[in-house]
N, C-alpha and C positions, 0 to 999 in steps of 0.2 A: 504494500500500500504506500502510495506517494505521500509525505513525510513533508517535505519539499514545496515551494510553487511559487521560484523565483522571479517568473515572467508574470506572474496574474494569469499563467494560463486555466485556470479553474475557471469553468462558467455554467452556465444550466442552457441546454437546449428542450425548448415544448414540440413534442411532435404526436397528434392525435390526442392532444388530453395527457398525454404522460409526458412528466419532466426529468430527463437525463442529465446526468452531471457529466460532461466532457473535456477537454483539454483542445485549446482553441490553436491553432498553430499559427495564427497571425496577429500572436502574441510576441513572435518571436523575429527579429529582423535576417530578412535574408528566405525568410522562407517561398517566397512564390515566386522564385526563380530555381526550387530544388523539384527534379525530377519526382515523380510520385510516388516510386520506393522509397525515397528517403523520404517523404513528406511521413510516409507508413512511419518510417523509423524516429521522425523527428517527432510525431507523438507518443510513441512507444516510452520514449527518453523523458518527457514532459509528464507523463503520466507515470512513471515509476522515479523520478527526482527523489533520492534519498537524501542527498548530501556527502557520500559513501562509494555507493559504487556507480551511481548514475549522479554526476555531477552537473552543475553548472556551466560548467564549463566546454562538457561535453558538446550540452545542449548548443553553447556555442557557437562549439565549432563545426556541428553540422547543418546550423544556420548560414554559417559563412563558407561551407564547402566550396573545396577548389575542384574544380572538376577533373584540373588535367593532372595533379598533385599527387605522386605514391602512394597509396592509402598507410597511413601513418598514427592516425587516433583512432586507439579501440574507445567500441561503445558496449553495452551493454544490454542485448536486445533480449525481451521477456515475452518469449511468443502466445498468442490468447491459446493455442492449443495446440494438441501433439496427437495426431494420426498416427495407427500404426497397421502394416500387414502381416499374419500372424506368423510368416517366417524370421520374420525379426524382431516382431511383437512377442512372441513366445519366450524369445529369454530374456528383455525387458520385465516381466512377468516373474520368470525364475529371480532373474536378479533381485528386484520389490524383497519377493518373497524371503529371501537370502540374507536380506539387508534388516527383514525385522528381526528374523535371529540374531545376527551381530548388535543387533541394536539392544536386543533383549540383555545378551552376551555381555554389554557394556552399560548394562545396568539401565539403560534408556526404558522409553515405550515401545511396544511393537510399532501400536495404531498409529504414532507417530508419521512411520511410512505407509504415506498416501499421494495420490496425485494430487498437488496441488491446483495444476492448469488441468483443465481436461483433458481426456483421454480417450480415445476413439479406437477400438481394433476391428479391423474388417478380415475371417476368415478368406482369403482369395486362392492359395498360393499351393494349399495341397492338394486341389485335385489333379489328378493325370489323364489323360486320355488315353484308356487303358482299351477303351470300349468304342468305338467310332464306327462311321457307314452306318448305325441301324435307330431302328425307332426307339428303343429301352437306352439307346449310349448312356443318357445325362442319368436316367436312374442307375443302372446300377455304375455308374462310375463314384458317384453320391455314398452310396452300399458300401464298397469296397475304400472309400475315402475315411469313412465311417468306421469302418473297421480295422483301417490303418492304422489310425489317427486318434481313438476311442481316450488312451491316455493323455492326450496332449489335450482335448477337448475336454475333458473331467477339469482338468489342472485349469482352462479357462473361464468354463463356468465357474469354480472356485474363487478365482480371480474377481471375475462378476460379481459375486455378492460379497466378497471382504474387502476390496479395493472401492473409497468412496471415489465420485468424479471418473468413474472406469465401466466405459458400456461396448459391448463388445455386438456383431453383428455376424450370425452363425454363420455357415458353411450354405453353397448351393444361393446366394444369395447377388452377388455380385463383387464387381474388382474394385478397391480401394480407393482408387482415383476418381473413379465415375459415382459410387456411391458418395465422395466428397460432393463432388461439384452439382452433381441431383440433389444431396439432402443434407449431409452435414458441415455444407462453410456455408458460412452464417451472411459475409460480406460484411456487415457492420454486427460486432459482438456485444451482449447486453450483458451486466452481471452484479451484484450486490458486492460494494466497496465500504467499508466503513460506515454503514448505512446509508449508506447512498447508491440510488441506478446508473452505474455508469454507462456508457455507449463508448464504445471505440472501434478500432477495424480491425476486422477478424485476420486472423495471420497464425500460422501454422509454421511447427516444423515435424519431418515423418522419419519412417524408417526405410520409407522406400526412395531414393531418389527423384523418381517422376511424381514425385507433392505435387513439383512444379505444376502439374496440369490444371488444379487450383488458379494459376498464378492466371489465364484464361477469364476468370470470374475478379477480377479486381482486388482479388488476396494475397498478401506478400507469403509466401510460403518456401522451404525447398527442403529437400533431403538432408538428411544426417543419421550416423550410425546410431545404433538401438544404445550404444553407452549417450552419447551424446542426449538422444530422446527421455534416458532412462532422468538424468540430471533438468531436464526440462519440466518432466512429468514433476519434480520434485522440487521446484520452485528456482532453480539457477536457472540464472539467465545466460545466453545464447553468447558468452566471448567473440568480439569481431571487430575487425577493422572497416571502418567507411568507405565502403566499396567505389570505384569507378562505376559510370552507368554509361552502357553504350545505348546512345538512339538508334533505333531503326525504323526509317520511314516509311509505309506501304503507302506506292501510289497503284490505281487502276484498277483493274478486274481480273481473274480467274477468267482462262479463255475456257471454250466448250470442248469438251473431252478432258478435261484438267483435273485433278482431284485436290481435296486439303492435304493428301497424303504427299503429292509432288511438290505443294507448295513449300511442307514443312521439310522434305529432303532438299529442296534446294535451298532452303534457311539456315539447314544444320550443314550444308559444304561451304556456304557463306560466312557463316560464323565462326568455322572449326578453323577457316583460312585465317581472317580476322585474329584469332587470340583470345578469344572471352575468360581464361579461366579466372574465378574469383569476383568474375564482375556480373553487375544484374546488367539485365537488354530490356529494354522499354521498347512496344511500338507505338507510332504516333503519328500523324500525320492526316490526310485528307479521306485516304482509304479505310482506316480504322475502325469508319461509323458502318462501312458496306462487310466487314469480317465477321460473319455469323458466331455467336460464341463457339458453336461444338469446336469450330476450325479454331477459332483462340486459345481452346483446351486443347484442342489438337501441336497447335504450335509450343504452350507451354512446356509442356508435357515429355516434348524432345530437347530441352534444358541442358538435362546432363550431356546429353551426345554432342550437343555443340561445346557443352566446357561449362556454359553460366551456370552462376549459385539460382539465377534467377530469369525470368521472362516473363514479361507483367503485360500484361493490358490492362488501362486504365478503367475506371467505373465511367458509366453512358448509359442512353436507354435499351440498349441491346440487354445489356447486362441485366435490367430490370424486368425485359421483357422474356428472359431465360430465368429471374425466379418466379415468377408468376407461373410461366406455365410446367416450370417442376415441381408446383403447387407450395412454394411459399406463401403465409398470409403478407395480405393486403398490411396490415401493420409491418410488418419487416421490411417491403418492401418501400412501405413509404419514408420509413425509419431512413432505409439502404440512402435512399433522393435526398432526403433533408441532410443527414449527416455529409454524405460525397461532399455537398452542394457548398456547404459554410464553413468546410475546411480544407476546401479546393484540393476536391481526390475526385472530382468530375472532367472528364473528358472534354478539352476544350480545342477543337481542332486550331480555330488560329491564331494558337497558343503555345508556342514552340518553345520547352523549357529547355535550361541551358544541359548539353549532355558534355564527356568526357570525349565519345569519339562516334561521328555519324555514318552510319550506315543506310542504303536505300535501295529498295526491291520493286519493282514496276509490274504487279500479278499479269497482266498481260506476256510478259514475257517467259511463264512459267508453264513448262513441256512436261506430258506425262513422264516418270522416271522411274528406279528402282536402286535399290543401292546394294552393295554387297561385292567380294563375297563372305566379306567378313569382318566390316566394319560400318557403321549406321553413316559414317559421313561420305563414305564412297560412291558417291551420287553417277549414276547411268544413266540417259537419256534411254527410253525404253526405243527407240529406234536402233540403237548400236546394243543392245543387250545382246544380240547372237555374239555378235564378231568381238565382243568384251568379253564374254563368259569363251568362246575361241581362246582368246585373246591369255587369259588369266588358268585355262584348265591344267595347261600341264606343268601347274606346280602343284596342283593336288590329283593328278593322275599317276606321276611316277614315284617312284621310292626315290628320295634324294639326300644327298650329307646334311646339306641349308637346309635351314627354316625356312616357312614358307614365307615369313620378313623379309628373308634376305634373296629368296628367288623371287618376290615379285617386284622388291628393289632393284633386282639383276634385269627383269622380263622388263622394266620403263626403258632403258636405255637397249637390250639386245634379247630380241623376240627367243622364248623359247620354244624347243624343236616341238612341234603337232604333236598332240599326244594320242598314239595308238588305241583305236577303236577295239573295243572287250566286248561284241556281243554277248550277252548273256543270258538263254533261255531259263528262266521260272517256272513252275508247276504248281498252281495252286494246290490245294487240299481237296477243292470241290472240282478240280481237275483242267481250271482255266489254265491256259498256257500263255506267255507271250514273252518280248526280247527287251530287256533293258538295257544301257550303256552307260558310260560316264553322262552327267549330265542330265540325269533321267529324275523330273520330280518325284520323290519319294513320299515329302508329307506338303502340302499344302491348308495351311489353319489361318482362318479369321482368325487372330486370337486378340484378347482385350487389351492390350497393352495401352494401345495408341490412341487405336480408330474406331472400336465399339462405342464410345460415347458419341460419335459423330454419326449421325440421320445422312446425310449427301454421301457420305459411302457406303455405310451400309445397306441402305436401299438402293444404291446404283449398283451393288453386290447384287442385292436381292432381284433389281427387276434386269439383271446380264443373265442372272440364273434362267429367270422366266423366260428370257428370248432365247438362250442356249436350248432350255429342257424343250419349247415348241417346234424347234428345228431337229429335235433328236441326238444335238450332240450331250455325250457321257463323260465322263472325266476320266482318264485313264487308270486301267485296272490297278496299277502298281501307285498308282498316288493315294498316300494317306490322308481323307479328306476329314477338316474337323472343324467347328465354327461353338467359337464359346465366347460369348456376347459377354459386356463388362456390371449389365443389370438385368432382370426380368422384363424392364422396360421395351430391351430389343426384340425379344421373343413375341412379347404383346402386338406390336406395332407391327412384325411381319406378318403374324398371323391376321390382323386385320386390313393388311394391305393385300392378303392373298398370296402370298410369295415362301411361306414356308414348304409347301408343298415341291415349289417346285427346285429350292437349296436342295430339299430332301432326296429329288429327282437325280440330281448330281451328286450325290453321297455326302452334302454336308449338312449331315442331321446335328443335332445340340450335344456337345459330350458336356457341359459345364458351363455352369458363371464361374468364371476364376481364370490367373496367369495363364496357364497350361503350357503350350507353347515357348510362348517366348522368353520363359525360366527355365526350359529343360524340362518341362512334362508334359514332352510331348506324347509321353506312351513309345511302347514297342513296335516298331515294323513288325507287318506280318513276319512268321518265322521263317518262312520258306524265301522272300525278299531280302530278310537281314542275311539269311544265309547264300544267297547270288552275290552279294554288296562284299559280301566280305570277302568269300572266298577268292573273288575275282578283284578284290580292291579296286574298285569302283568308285568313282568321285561322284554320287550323288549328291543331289541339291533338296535343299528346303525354300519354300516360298512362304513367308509370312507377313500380317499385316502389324507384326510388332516395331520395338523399338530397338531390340538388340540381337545383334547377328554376329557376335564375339565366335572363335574357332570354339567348338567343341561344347559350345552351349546346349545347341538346340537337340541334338538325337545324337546318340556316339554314333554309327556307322553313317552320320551327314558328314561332309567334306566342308560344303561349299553351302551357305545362306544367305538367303536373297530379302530384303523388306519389299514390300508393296503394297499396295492399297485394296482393298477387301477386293475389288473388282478385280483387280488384278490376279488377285490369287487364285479366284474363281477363273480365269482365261490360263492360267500357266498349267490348272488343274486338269482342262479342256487339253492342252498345246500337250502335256507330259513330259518336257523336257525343256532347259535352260538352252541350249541348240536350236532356237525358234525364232523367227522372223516375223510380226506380227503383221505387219505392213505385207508382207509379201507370201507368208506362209501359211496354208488353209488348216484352219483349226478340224477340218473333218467335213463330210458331205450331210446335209439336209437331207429330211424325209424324200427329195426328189433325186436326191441324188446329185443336187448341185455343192459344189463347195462353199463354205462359208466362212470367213477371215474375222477378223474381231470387230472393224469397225462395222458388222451387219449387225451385230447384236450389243454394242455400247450405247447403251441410253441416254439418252439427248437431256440434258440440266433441266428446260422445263419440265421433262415429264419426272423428273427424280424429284422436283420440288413439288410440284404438281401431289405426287403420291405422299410425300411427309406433311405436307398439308391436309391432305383427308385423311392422313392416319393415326397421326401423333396428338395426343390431348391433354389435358392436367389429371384427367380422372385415372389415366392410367400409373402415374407418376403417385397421385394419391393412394392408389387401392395399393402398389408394392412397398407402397414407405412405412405407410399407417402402423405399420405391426413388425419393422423392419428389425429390431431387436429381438424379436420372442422368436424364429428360430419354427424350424417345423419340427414333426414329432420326435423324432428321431432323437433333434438336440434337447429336448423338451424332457424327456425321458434320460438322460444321460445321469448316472449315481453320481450326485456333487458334493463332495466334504466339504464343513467349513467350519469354520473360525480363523482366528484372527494371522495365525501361522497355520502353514500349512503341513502335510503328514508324508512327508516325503517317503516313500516305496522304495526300498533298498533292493529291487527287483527290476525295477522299469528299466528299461533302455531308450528310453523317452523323455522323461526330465527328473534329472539330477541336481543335487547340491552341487552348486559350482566353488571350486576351493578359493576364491579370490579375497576373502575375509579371515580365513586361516590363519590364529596367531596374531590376528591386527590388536593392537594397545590404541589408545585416544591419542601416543606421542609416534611425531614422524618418524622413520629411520633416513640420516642423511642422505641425500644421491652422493654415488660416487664415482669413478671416473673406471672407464674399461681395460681390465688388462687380458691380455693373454686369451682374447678373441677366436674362435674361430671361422670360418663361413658357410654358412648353413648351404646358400645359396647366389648362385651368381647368376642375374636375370639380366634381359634386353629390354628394347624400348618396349611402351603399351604393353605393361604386365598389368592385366586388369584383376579387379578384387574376383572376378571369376575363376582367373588364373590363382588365384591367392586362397578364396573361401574355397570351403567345402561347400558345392552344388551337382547337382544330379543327381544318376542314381549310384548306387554303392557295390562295388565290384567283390566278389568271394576273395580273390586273391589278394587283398589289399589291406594295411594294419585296421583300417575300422571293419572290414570284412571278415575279420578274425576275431574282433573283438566279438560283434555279433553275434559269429557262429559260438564264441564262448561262451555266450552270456545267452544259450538256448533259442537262438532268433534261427528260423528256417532261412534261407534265401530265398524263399519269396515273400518273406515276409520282412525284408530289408527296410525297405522304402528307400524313401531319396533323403541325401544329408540334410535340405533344409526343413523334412519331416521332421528330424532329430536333432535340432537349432537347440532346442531344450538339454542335450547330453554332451556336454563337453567332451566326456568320453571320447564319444563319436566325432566331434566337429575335430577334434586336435590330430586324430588320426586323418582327418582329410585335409588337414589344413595345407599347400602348396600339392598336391595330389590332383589337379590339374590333368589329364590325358595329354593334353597337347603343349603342355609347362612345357619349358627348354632351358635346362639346367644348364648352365657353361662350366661347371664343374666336370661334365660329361661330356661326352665325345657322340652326335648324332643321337643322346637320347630324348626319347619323351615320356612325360609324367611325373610322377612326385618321388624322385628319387635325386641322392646326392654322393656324394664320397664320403666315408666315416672315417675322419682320419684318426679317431682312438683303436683304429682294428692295425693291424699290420698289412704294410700296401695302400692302406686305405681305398678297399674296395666301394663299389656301389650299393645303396643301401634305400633302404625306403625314408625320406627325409624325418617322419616319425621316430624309428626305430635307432636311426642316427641319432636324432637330438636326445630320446633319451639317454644312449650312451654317454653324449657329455653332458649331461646333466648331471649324469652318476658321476662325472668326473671332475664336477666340477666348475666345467669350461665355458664361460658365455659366449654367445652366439651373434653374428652380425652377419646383414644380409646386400649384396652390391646390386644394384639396380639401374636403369638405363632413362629415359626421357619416358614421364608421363605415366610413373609408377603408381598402380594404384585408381585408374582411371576407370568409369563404369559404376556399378551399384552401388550404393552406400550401405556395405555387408559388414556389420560389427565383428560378425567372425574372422571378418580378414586381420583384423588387429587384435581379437582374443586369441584365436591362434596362433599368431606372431608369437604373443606373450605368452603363451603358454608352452610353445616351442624352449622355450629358453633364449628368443633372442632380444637383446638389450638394446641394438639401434638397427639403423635402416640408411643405408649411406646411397644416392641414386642420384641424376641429374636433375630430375624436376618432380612433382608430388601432386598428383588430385586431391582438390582441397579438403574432401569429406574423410579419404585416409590418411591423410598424415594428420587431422586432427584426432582423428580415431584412436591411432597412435601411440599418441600422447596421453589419452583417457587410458591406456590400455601399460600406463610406464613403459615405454619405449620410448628413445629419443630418435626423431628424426634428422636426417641430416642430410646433408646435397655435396655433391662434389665443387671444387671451386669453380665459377665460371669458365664455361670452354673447353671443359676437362672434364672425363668419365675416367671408366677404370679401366677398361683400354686404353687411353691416352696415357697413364699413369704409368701404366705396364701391369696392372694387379689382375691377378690371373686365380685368386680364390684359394691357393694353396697355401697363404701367408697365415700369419699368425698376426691378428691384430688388435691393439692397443688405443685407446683414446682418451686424451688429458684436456682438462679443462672444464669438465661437466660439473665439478666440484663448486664452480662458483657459484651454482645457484642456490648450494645453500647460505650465501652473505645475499638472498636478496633478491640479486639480480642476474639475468641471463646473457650469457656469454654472447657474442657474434659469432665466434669463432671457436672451435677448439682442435686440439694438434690430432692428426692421425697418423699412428707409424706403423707401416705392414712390413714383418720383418718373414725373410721366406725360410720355409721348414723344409725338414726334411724330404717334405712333398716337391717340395719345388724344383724346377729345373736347376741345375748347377750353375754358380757364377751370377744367379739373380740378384741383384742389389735390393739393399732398404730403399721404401718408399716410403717418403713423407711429405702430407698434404695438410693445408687446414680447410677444413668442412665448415661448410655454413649451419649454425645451429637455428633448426627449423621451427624452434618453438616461437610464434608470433608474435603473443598477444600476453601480459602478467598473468592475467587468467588460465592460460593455458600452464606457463610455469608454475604455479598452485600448484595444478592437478599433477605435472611429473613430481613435485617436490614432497608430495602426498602416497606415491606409487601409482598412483590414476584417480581419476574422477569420482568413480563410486567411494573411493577412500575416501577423499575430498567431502563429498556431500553426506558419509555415515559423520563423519565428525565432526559436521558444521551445525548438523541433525541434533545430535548426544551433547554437547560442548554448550 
């Protein structure tokens, strides 16, 4: 509660008969020339004014923001709430829970630990598409969700009723992002302050990095790991520096045939060129007021894949006119208008606030596209998609020494040789026969990431189906078709538009509300497919309408993934293969026997609007929300324990005590500086948190597949790692276990292996089974890394498993802003090489033994710039290798952040801020 209220910003606003107490921001000089995130931010600061930790000063100086100025003054940002999805929400959850013990432990209160800000969790993330092509998919995929999942779901509802401010939103119900911007962001937030109604602007931060999609509806919102969220939920505030904000201008219109889907890939090759990491993107301009929300959720939403913490569109009456019809009341709404309007967070086209750096996009100029094959910003003109996916095949057709980094770095400057055609006949089960090759779609999924929130693609999906299904084209037998919408909403609206019938016609019947897809659940290929794919190693492809197309994500035996817009997914489903020419090549003959190409059956924008106009209405938006908590029978009925701590099950393999509390005292134990290091691992450029967390499914062979099988789990009753986010057990045995990791300790390997240099020789070892070795021995751990370490999800596990690896720092050329804060919540120090300089350039080759002085300072206080690193080389090492010695950039940013290492991590930080 503000304490504070240096400016006179306290006032009363009357809206409808009720009087709000809010914080006026042109109280403050300098403010109507700050872009409208920071306006967000500048009341945020204004309404929590302590004296303390939100000063005057602050307030200041983000009055007086330099636009073009390093960002150099942290503030102090206290978000109105914390979304979460239950794969990172679940051990957020454990943690709570974890931390009333400790709290007990330390003589405290349990009840103590509760969410302060509110707390949102949306089941999305476990179902799989186990069950697809038939009318039953979405039930029993539901079933067997249910049955998976049965513990981790008890432990939720749990949750539900001992956690106050904490409501959870069951399974089969919808995806996180779209349930946000449908029903739970508020836009302008109401709440009981010291008895008084305050009003201010609703602002989030989540566990999933695409929050951002929020950012579409005029909410400051974005990702951050489930530590981070856990410390949110628990009344700290958000540590940060005053971001730069880039403008970006939309002038014009969306030509005909164009989706939001090509819009937004050519935003995120725009952006990812540009540079955004760390900064918000605002757009603004003349065309802003013609950008339908869905497509501003739409653009949000791909945040992370360009780099920004942020991507906002401003409040307008679009925005008013998308809560009305997801059935917000007429009070909120008017609330949303009065508040926008009197402290200038309303849309004002010519109104050009001052930005750090402008960017500008002309929608007319915007070509249907496709991106991949294995990175969101890789933007493809869907014209050159044959002769590109040509073009890029034969680094994932042949066996090669390189990474596929470094062959399609090699394939820009000197094409590589055609790669050999591998016919490969199949034999179904039911006894269909036909010939696959490289290139051959495998799964094709609508999946929710993106574009299910958005009506203009998914009925341009729906009514390409209905011109395909009346012509008689089929989607090819070996394509896995799946279509799992982000709310009930979608399902509703095709069925009253008449078009489910004919998705169904095409095999993409409903397997799920939830991720599925585009997190790696996507389900198993038929067995008789995976087994052609493999045996014949075969570069098949994935077609989806997600957001992420990382190596090794989407299905192990995919190679090559492709994003694209619902429609599209539905034509590539038609084509069967990435080898296709749309323009030129007939997707199949007509019931007459004529052929027919895509642009016969792509529906024409009015008739796509035309249809979302007689289809879509509030009442449907009402009947799915009204009871959006309570969960069908299934959850209804689930056996819930409770009190106030929970009754942890020395059994489960599901959720565990996590040891991070163990032995904790109320006094800090000093940091201290690293000696006699080893290196766990030595990574390249874009090692993403995927690369890093434990995701997908869980292999027999592998240390969490042992552990399993020990601990009485069948193999098919594994699940996938982010089922078991709750068992550290599990997550630490996955953690850098990656399939397609590329370890530089290793010679052409792939996956979660490293050298153990406590064995003799220092053989190859599974990077678990290594680390506990020197743990037994002793030895800390340090990891060398390349440009843009860390980039993609915001997966808490990628930094709980670090830390629980045994390693102490992270030394690499550049850092995604959500892990390397991670990081630091997690005691590990980050660090960067010096300018210009990697560990190749250094000569450090992973076999040294390393040292690092200087971390010491931060117990007088203050954080170092710099500190010494000296890699001295062992007996591993080539002969005649010289010491190398570098000073590293110390990555910790913000005093807050120094807290939390000086503490051992965050949750330390906040039990004893808690108890004390």
């Amino acid at each position: 509660m503000s304490t504070v209220n240096s400016f006179g910003a306290k006032q009363n606003l009357t809206v409808g008969g009720t009087d709000y107490q809010i914080f006026r921001l042109d109280t403050v000089p300098g403010h109507e020339k700050l872009p409208f995130g920071l306006k967000v931010l500048l009341e945020n600061l204004l309404r929590t004014e302590d004296g303390a930790n939100v000063t005057k000063a602050q307030i200041e100086a983000l009055g007086s923001w330099n636009p073009t100025e390093e960002p150099n003054t942290e503030i102090q940002f206290s978000p109105a709430r914390v979304v979460m999805q239950d794969f990172t929400g679940v051990p957020c959850i454990v943690d709570l829970a974890t931390m009333r013990e400790a709290v007990s432990a330390l003589g405290g209160d349990p009840t103590k630990i509760n969410p302060l800000a509110p707390a949102e969790m949306v089941i999305d993330h476990s179902v799989i598409a186990d069950l697809f092509g038939q009318s039953d998919a979405f039930e029993r995929n539901v079933e067997i969700e249910y049955e998976r999942n049965g513990e981790r779901y008890q432990f939720l509802r749990w949750g539900q009723t001992a956690f106050n401010d904490f409501k959870v939103v069951p399974p089969g119900t919808g995806i996180v992002h779209q349930v946000n911007i449908e029903h739970l962001a508020r836009v302008t937030m109401t709440r009981e302050v010291g008895g008084a109604l305050q009003a201010y602007p609703d602002s989030c931060v989540g566990t999933d990095s695409h929050t951002t999609m929020v950012n579409g509806l005029g909410v400051l919102g974005w990702g951050v790991g489930g530590i981070e969220a856990e410390a949110a939920m628990l009344g700290q505030p958000v540590s940060m520096l005053i971001p730069k904000v880039v403008g970006f201008k939309l002038n014009g219109a969306i030509p005909a045939g164009v989706t939001a889907t090509d819009v937004v890939l050519t935003i995120t090759e725009m952006l990812r060129k540009q540079g955004v990491v760390g900064k918000f993107v605002e757009f603004y301009g003349p065309s802003v007021a013609q950008v339908p929300l869905a497509n501003r959720a739409t653009i949000g939403n791909m945040s992370p894949e360009f780099g920004s913490t942020a991507a906002v569109f401003p409040i307008d009456d679009v925005t008013l006119d998308y809560l009305r019809l997801t059935g917000r009341s007429e009070e909120q709404v008017a609330l949303v208008e009065a508040y926008s309007k009197i402290q200038g967070l309303w849309h004002n086209a010519d109104h050009e606030p001052v930005y750090s750096e402008y960017m500008e996009l002309d929608l007319a100029t915007v070509v249907p596209s496709i991106a991949g094959p294995k990175r969101p910003q890789d933007r493809i003109e869907l014209s050159a998609a044959k002769s590109q996916f040509e073009h890029d095949l034969p680094v994932y057709a042949q066996p090669a020494e390189l990474s596929t980094d470094e062959l399609l770095a090699t394939a820009l400057t000197s094409p590589a040789p055609a790669a050999a055609s591998k016919p490969t006949t199949v034999t179904l089960a039911d006894g269909e026969s036909f010939t696959i090759d490289h290139g051959a779609v495998a799964i094709a999924a609508i999946t929710s990431c993106t574009n299910t929130s958005n009506p203009s693609v998914m009925m341009a999906a729906g009514l390409l189906a209905r011109n395909a299904s009346k012509l008689g084209l089929k989607a090819k037998p070996w394509v896995k078709t799946t279509l799992a919408p982000g709310s009930k909403v979608v399902t509703d609206y095709y069925d009253k538009a008449g078009l489910t019938e004919s998705l169904e016609d095409l095999g993409f019947y409903l397997v799920g509300y939830g991720c599925t897809t585009c997190i790696g659940n996507s389900g198993p290929l038929l067995e008789e497919i995976s087994a052609g794919v493999n045996q014949n190693d075969l570069a098949v492809t994935a077609v989806l309408s997600g957001n992420r197309n990382f190596e090794g994500r989407i299905n192990p035996d995919v190679k090559m993934n492709y994003l694209a817009s619902p429609p599209l997914v539905i034509a590539y489903a038609l084509a069967g293969s990435m080898s296709f020419d749309f323009e030129n090549d007939s997707l199949g003959d007509d019931l007459n026997g004529n052929p027919v190409f895509l642009k016969d059956i792509w529906p024409a924008a009015e008739e796509v609007q035309k249809v979302i106009d007689e289809s879509i209405d509030t009442a449907m938006f009402d009947k799915q929300y009204s009871s959006v908590f309570e969960g069908d029978e299934r959850w209804r009925s689930l056996p819930t324990p409770d009190g106030a701590t929970f009754e942890w099950d020395d059994e489960s393999t599901y959720v565990r005590r996590p040891p991070y509390f163990e032995g904790m005292t109320m006094e800090t134990t000093p940091v201290s500086d690293i000696v006699g290091a080893r290196v766990l691992a030595k990574l390249g450029d874009s090692v993403t948190t995927d690369h890093i967390s434990p995701a997908g499914a869980i292999k027999a062979d592998t240390p969490a597949g042992r552990y399993l099988t020990e601990h009485g789990v069948s193999r098919g009753n594994f699940n996938s790692y982010g089922s078991r986010r709750g068992n550290h057990e599990v997550m630490i045995r996955g953690t850098f276990a990656n399939i397609r990791l590329r370890n530089q300790l290793l010679n052409d390997v792939e996956g979660g292996y490293t050298r153990d240099f406590t064995q003799e020789g220092g053989p190859q070892s599974f990077i678990y089974d290594a680390s506990q070795n020197y743990q037994a021995a002793g030895t800390p751990l340090v990891i060398f890394g390349g440009k843009e370490y860390g980039s993609g999800s915001s997966r808490d596990w990628a930094a709980k498993g670090t830390s629980l690896l045994g390693v102490k720092a992270v030394i690499t050329e550049s850092f995604e802003r959500i892990h390397r804060s991670n990081l630091i919540g997690m005691g590990v120090v980050p660090l960067q090489f010096p300018a210009g300089e990697s560990a190749e350039s250094l000569g450090l080759d992973g076999t040294e033994i390393v040292s690092i002085a200087g971390i010491e300072e931060l117990n007088n206080g203050t954080t170092p710039k710099t500190v010494r690193v000296t890699a001295v080389p062992s007996e591993f090492s080539a002969p005649g290798k010289a010491v190398v010695e570098f000073d590293a950039v110390v990555r910790i940013d913000t005093p807050g952040e120094a807290d939390y290492y000086r503490n051992g991590g965050i949750l330390q930080y906040v039990l004893r801020s808690l108890v004390g």
